[in-house]
N, C-alpha and C positions, 0 to 999 in steps of 0.2 A: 650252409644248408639249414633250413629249418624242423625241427623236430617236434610232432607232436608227442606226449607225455600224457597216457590217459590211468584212471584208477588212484590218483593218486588221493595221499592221507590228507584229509580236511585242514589237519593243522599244517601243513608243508609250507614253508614260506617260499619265495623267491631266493633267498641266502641259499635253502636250503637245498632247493633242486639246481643252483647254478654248481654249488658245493660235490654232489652226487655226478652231474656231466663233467665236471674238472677233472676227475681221475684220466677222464680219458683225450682231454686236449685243451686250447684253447674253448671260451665261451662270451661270445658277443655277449647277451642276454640273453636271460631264463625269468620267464612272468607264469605266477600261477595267477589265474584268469577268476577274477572273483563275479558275487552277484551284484550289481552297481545297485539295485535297493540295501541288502544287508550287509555286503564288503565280506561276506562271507564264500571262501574257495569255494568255484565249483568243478573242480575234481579233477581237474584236467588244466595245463599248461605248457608252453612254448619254450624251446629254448635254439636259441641261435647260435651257429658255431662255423667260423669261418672256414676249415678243413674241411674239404670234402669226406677225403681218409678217415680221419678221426673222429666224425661225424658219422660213419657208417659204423666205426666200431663200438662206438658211443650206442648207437642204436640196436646193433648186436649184444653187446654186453650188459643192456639194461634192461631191453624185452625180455620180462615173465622176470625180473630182480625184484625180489623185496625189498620194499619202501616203508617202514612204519606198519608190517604188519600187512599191507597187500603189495599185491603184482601187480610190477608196473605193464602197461600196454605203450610200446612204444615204437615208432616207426615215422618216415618222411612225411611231414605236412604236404595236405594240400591245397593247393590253391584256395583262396576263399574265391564260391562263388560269387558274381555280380548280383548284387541286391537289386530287385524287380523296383522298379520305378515308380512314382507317381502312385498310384492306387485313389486314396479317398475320393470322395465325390460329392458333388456340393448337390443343393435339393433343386431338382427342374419346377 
C-alpha cells in the first residue's frame, strides 16, 4: 500500500521517515519528495509498504504523531491524476 505522509519537518530525510513506519512493519520505500530546483523537502512524502495490515496500522498510528515538533497528516495515497496532455501551441 502506499501511504501519503503530509506536515512533515523540512529536515526529515528518507532514512528517517522509513525509520518512523518500521516500528510498525515491513517498508518497501519511504521518499521525502523534494523541490528539483533547490533539492529542498517539500513537506510531504511517500512510503511503501507491502502489508496491507500493517500498513493500515502504520497509518492509524502515525496520523496526528509528532514528527520533529509537528503532526504528522497521514492516510492512503491517491492515485496520481492523468496529466492533461499536449497543451502549447505554436503561432498560426
Amino acid at each position: 500500500m502506499n501511504i501519503f505522509v503530509g506536515n512533515l519537518p523540512f529536515t526529515t530525510s528518507d532514512d528517517d521517515l522509513r525509520e518512523a513506519f518500521a516500528a510498525f512493519g515491513a517498508v518497501d520505500s519511504a521518499q521525502v519528495i523534494t523541490d528539483r530546483e533547490t533539492g529542498r523537502s517539500r513537506g510531504f512524502g511517500f512510503v511503501e509498504m507491502p502489508n496491507n495490515d500493517e500498513a493500515q496500522q502504520a497509518i492509524t498510528g502515525m496520523n496526528g504523531a509528532d514528527l520533529g515538533g509537528r503532526n504528522l497528516t497521514v492516510n492512503e495515497a491517491r492515485p496520481k491524476p492523468p496529466r492533461g496532455g499536449g497543451g502549447g501551441g505554436g503561432r498560426w
